[in-house]
C-alpha positions in Angstrom: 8.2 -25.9 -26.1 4.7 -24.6 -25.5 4.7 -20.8 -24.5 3.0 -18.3 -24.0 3.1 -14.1 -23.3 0.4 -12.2 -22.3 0.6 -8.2 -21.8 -0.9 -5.6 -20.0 -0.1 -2.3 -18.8 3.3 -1.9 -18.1 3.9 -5.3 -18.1 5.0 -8.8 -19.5 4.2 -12.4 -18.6 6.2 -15.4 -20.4 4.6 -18.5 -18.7 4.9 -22.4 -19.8 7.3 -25.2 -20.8 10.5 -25.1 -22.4 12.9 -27.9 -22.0 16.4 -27.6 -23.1 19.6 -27.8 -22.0 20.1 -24.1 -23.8 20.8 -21.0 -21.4 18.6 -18.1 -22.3 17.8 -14.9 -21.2 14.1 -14.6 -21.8 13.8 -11.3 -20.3 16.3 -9.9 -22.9 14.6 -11.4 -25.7 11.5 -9.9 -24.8 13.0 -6.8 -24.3 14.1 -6.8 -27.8 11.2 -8.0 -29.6 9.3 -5.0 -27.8 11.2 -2.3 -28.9 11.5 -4.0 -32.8 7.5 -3.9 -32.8 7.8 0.3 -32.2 7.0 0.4 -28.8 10.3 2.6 -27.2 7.8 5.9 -26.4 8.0 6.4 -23.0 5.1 8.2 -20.9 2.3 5.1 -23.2 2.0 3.0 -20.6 4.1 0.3 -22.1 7.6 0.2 -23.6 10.4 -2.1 -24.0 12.9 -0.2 -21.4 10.7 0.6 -18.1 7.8 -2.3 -18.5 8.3 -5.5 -16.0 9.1 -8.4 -17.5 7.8 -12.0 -15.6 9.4 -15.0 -16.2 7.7 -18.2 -15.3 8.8 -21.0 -17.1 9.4 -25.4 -16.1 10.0 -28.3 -17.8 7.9 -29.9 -20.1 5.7 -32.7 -18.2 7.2 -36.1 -18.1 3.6 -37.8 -19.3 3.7 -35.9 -22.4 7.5 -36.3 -23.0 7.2 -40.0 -23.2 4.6 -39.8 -25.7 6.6 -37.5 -28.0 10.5 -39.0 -27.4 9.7 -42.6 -27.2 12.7 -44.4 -26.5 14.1 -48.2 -27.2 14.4 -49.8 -30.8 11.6 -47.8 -32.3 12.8 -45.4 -35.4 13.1 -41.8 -34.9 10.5 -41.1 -37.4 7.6 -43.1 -35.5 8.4 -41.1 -32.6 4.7 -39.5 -31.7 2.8 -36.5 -31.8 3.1 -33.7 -29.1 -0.7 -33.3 -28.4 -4.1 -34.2 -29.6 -4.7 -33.0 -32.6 -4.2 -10.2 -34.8 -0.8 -9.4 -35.5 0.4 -5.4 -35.8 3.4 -4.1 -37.1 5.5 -1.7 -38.8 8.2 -2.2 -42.2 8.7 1.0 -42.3 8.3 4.8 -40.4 6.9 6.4 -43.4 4.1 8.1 -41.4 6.5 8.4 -37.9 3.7 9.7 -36.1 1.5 6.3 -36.2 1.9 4.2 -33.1 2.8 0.4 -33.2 -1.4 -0.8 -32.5 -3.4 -1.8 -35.3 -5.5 -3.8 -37.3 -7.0 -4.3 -41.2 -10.2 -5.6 -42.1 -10.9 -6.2 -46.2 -14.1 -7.7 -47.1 -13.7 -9.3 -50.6 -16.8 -10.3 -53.1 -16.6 -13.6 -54.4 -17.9 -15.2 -58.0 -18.1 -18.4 -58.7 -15.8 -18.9 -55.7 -13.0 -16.3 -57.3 -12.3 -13.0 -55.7 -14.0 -10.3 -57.9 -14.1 -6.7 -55.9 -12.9 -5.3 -52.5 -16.2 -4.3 -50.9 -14.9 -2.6 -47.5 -11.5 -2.1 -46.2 -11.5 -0.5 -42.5 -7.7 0.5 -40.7 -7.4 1.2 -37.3 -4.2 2.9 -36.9 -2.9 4.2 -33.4 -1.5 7.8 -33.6 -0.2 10.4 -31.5 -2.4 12.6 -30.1 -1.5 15.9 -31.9 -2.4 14.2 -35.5 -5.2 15.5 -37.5 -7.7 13.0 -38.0 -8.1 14.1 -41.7 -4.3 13.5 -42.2 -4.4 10.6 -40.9 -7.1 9.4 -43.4 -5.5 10.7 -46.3 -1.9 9.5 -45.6 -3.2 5.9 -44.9 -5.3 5.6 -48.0 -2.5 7.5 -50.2 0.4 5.6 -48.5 -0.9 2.3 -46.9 -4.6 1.3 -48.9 -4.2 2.2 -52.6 -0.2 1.0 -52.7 -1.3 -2.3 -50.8 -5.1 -3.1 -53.1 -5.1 -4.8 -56.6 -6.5 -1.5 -58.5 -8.7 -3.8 -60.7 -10.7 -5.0 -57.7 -11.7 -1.3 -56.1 -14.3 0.7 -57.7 -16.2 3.4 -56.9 -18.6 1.7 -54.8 -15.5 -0.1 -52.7 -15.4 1.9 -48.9 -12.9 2.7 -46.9 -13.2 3.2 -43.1 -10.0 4.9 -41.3 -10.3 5.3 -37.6 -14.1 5.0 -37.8 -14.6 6.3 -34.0 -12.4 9.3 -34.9 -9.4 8.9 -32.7 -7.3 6.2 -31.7 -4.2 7.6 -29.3 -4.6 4.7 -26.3 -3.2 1.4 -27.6 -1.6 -1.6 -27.3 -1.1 -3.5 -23.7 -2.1 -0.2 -21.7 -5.4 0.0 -23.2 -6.1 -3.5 -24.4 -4.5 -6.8 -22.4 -3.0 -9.5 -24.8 -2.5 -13.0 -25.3 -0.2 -14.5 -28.0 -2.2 -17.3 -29.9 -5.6 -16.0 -29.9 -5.8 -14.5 -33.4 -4.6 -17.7 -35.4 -6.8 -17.0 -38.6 -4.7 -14.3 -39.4 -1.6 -16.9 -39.1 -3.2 -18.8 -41.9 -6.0 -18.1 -44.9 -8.2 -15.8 -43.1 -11.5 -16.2 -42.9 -11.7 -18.4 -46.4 -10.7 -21.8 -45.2 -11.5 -24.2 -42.1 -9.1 -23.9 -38.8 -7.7 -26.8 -36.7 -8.3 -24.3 -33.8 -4.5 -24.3 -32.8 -1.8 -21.8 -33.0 1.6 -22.2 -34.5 3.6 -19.5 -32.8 5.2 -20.8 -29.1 5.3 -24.1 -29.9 7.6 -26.8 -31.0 7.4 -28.3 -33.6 6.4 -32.2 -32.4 2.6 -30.1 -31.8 1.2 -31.1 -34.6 -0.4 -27.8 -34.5 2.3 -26.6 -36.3 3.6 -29.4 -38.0 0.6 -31.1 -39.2 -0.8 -27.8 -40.5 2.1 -27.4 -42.3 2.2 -30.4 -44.1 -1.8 -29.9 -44.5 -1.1 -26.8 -46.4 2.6 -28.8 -48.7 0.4 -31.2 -49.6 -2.4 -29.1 -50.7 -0.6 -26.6 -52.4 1.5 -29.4 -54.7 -2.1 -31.4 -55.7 -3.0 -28.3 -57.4 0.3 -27.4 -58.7 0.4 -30.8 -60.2 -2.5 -29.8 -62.0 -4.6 -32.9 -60.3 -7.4 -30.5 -59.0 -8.2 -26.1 -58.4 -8.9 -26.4 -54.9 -7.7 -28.4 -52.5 -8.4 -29.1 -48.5 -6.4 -31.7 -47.2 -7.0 -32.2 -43.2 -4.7 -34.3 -40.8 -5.7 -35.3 -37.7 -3.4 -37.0 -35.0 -3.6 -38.5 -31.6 -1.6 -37.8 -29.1 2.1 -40.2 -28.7 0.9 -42.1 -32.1 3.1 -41.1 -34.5 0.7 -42.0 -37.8 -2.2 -39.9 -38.4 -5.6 -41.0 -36.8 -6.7 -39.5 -40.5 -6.1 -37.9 -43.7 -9.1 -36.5 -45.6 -8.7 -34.4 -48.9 -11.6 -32.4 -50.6 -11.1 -31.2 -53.4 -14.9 -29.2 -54.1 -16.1 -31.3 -57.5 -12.3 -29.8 -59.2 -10.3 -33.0 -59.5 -9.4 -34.5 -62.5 -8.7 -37.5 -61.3 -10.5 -40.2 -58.3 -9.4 -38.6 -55.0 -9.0 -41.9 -53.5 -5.8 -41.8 -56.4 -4.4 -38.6 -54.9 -4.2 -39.7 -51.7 -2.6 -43.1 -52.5 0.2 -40.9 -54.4 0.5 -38.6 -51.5 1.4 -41.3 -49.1 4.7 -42.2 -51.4 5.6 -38.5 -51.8 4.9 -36.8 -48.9 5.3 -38.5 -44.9 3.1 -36.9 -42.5 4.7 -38.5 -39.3 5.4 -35.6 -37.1 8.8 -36.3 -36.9 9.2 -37.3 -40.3 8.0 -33.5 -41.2 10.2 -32.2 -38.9 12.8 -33.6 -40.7 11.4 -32.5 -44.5 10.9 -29.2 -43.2 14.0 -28.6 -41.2 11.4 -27.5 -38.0 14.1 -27.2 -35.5 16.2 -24.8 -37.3 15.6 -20.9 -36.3 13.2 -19.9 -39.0 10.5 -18.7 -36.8 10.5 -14.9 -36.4 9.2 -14.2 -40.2 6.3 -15.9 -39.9 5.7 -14.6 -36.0 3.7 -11.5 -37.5 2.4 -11.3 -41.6 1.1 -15.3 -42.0 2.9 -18.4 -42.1 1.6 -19.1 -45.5 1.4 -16.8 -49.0 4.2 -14.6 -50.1 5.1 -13.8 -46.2 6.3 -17.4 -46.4 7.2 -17.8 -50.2 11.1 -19.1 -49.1 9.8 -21.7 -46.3 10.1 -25.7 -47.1 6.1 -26.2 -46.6 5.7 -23.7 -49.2 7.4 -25.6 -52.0 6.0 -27.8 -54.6 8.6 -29.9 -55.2 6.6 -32.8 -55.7 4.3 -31.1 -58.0 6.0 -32.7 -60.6 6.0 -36.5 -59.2 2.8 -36.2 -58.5 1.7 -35.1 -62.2 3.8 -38.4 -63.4 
């Protein structure tokens, strides 16, 4: 699978490749998913019953398939890797008139590399149009900011910034066309660590986009639970049909306690990064997708998911 949606006013567009042998009604789905993200108001320019919704969808190309399902006496780990190597949302309708259009900016002060204060938080929150801009700002920061912040990192000097222009009723595809797969730092650490460049969401899991990043971020997250190092980078790089990686570099910024040339020798009898062999560890094909759509595929959005486990912590420390 590699898909993508884009939207606009009044309108959906699911275009790529999906091969299966599964019978689905995309236009349903999407349907669905609309009206779950809050967008049911008629008269917006875009909700889940009236907008169109384009279907445009073939087969995965042959060329690529051949590189990924390799077929003969090879061993269904070594098959190869599937390519070279802002969300919005509401839990909950505790303000019912905000609309389903958003976005969060905090701005965190680091020392020595540790988070010490919240500098500037800024919310953009769409509305409907009969809302009073001041009760706007004084439900978000009473219901949304102060809940949400760790009090000991806001002090006076911290500043918030609610709907800075003053008004925000025109959102979502009928003011602003979209494209899934374009705000991937959100998906993963922010603006604190480095980025393949690739999105997760819409793909299958033989892109190593997906797969390699999570692995990237298991094998990171058990060095320093195993106590070998504080921070830790590790970065995968594949090439396209090969089912071993191309490379595996790990940085861990002067905080190891032991050689990282040791580290990564253990890692390669604790953790497999073949793309298929990750599928497999992680259970990739099994429907666990939706949860980390919107919120982060890593961090507490994630806490339950296989590549968040450090169940190897423990070898690893041995």
């Amino acid at each position: 699978m590699a898909c993508e949606v884009t939207c606009a006013t009044d309108q959906v567009h699911i275009f790529g490749e999906i091969t299966s042998d599964a019978r689905i009604d995309y236009e349903e789905i999407a349907r669905r998913v609309i009206a779950e993200i809050g967008y049911t108001e008629k008269g917006h320019g875009f909700d889940a019953e009236s907008c169109a919704v384009r279907v445009d969808l073939h087969e995965q190309s042959p060329d690529i398939a051949r590189g990924v399902c390799k077929k003969g006496g090879k061993e269904l780990l070594d098959h190869g890797a599937g390519d070279q190597g802002m969300m919005f949302g509401r839990r909950t309708k505790l303000l019912p008139y905000l609309l389903p259009d958003g976005k969060t900016q905090v701005t965190v002060e680091y020392e020595d590399e540790k988070p010490a204060r919240i500098a500037t938080v800024v919310v953009s929150a769409q509305h409907q149009a009969d809302v009073d801009i001041e009760q706007l700002r004084g439900d978000v920061i009473t219901h949304v900011i102060l809940p949400t912040l760790p009090i000991s990192m806001v002090d006076r000097s911290t500043e918030l910034f609610i709907n800075p222009t003053g008004r925000f009723v025109e959102g979502g595809p009928a003011a602003d066309s979209g494209l899934t797969g374009r705000k991937i730092i959100v998906d993963t650490y922010g603006g604190y660590a480095r980025h393949g460049g690739g999105a997760f969401s819409g793909k299958d899991a033989s892109k190593v986009d997906r797969s390699g990043a999570y692995m990237a971020r298991y094998m990171a997250k058990n060095i320093v639970a195993a106590g070998l190092a504080d921070r830790c980078e590790v970065q995968l790089s594949y090439a396209i049909g090969l089912s071993d990686p191309m490379s595996v570099r790990i940085d861990t910024f002067d905080t190891a306690r032991v050689d990282e040339a040791i580290i990564r020798s253990m890692l390669k009898a604790h953790a497999d990064p073949r793309p298929a062999a990750i599928i497999q560890k992680f259970n990739l094909t099994a429907p666990q997708y939706s949860k980390v759509a919107c919120y982060g595929h890593f961090g507490s959005n994630a806490a339950e998911l296989p590549w968040e486990q450090t169940d190897i912590a423990q070898a690893l420390r041995r």
